[in-house]
C-alpha positions in Angstrom: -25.2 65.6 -30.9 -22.6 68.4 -31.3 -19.6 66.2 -32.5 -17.8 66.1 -35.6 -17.6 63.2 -38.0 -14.3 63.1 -40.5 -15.8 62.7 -44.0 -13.3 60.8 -46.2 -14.1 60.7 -50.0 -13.6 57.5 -52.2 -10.2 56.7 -52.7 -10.0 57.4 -48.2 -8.6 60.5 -48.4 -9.9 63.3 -45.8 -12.3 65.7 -47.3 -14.5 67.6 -44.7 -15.7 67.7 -41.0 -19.2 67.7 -40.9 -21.9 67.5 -37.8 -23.1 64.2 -36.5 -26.8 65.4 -38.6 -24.9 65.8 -41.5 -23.3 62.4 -41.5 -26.7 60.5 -40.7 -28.2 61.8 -43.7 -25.6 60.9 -46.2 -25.8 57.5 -44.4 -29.3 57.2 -45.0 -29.3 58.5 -48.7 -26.9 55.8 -48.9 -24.4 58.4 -49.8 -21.8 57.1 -47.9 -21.0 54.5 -45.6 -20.2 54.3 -41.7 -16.3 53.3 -41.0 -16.3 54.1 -37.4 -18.7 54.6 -34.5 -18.3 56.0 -31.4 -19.2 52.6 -29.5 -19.5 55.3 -25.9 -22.9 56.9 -27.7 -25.7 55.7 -30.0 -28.6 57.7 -31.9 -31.7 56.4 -30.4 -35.6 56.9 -31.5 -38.2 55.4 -30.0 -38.2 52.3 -32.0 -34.5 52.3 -33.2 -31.0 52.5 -32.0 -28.3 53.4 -34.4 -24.3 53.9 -34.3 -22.7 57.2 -33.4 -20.7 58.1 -36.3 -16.9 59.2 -36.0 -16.0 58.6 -39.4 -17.9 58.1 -42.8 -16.5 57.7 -46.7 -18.7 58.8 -49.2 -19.8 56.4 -51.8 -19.3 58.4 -54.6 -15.6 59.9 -55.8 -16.0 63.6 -54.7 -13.5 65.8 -57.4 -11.7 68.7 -55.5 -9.4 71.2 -56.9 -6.3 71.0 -55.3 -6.7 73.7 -52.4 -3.9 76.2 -51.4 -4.5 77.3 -47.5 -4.6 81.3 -47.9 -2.2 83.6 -46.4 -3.7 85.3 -43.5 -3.2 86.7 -40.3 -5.5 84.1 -38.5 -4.5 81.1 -40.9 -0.6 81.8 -39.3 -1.4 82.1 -35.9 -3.5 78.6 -36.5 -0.3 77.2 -38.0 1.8 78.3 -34.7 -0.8 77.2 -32.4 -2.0 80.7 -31.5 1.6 80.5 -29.3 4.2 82.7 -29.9 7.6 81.0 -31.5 10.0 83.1 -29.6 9.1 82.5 -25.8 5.8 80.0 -26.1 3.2 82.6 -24.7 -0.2 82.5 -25.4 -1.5 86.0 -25.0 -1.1 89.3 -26.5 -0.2 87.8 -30.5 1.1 89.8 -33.5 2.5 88.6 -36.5 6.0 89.1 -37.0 8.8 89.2 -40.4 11.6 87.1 -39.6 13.3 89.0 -42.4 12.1 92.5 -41.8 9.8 94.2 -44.1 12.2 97.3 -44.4 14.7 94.9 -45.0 13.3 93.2 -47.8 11.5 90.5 -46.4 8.1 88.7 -48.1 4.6 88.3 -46.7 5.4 84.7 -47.5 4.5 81.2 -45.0 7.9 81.3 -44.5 9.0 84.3 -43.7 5.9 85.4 -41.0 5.3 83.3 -37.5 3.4 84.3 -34.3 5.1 86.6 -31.8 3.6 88.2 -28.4 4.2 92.2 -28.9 7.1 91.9 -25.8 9.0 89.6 -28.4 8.2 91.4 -31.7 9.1 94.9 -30.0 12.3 93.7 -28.7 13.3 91.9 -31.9 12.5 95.3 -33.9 14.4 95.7 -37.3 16.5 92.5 -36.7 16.4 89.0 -37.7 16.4 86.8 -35.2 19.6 85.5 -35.0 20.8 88.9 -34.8 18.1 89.9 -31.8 19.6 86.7 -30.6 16.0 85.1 -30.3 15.9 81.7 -31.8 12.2 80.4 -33.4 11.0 77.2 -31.7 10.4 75.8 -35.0 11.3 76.7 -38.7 7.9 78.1 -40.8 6.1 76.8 -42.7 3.5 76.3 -45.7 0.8 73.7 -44.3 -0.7 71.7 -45.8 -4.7 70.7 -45.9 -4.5 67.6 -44.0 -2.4 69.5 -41.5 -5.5 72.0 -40.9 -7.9 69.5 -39.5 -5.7 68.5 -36.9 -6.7 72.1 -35.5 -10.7 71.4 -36.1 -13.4 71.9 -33.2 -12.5 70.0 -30.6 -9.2 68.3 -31.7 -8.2 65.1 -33.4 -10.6 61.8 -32.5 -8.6 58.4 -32.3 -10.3 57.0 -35.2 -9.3 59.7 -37.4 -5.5 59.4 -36.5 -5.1 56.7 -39.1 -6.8 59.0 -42.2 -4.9 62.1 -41.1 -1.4 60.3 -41.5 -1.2 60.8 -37.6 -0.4 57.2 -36.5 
């Protein structure tokens, strides 16, 4: 029973990941409703058998702030896939300015991606085009939705369509 189910709210949009336990209860307090099962597992007692949940919507519209993703360290190297944009490894991460600090440069989403410390040392006080080190891809500010794509144990098929991954 360690899976996640997508919560959705109301209106279908993606609100939360919660644990399989989680999900049951709601279902059963009739506090939301079962969308898709995971049709490989069921829930068993000894009288009953019940659907594995993937994906549940709540019954009731669920208000939530609009949500900023915070600048941090570990919220950049989640962005970047924990890889580092200059030469794609995987091991020995920093954070790096694109336009150096003593140059002016922001601790802004767009200005800060992953580097390994061979690539950040050897770009030192230089932008990238001028350390002649091209990014794999252009920074960026992510967006909620784009977060759970990086939850425990990655994206399920049924959640592909609520994620806007199809």
């Amino acid at each position: 029973m360690n899976a996640n189910v997508l919560v959705l709210n109301q209106d279908y949009q993606p609100l939360s990941i919660c644990s399989v336990q989680r999900s049951i209860k709601l279902i059963f307090l009739n506090k939301a409703e079962l969308l898709h099962d995971d049709p490989k597992k069921e829930l068993r007692t000894p009288t009953e058998s019940y659907q594995f949940p993937s994906v549940i919507r709540l019954r009731s519209y669920i208000r939530v702030p609009y949500k900023k993703i915070v600048l941090s360290r570990r919220n950049v190297m989640r962005r970047d896939d924990y890889t580092c944009q200059y030469c794609g490894k995987k091991s020995d991460l920093t954070i790096d300015h694109i336009m150096p600090r003593s140059r002016g440069g922001q601790d802004t989403w767009e200005n800060l991606v992953t580097a390994c410390e061979k690539c950040n040392v050897h770009k030192g006080n230089r932008t990238p085009k001028e350390a002649r080190m091209p990014l794999s891809r252009k920074p960026y500010r992510p967006v909620p939705i784009t977060f759970f794509r990086d939850s425990n144990g990655g994206v399920q098929e049924p959640w592909k369509p609520y994620l806007y991954m199809t």
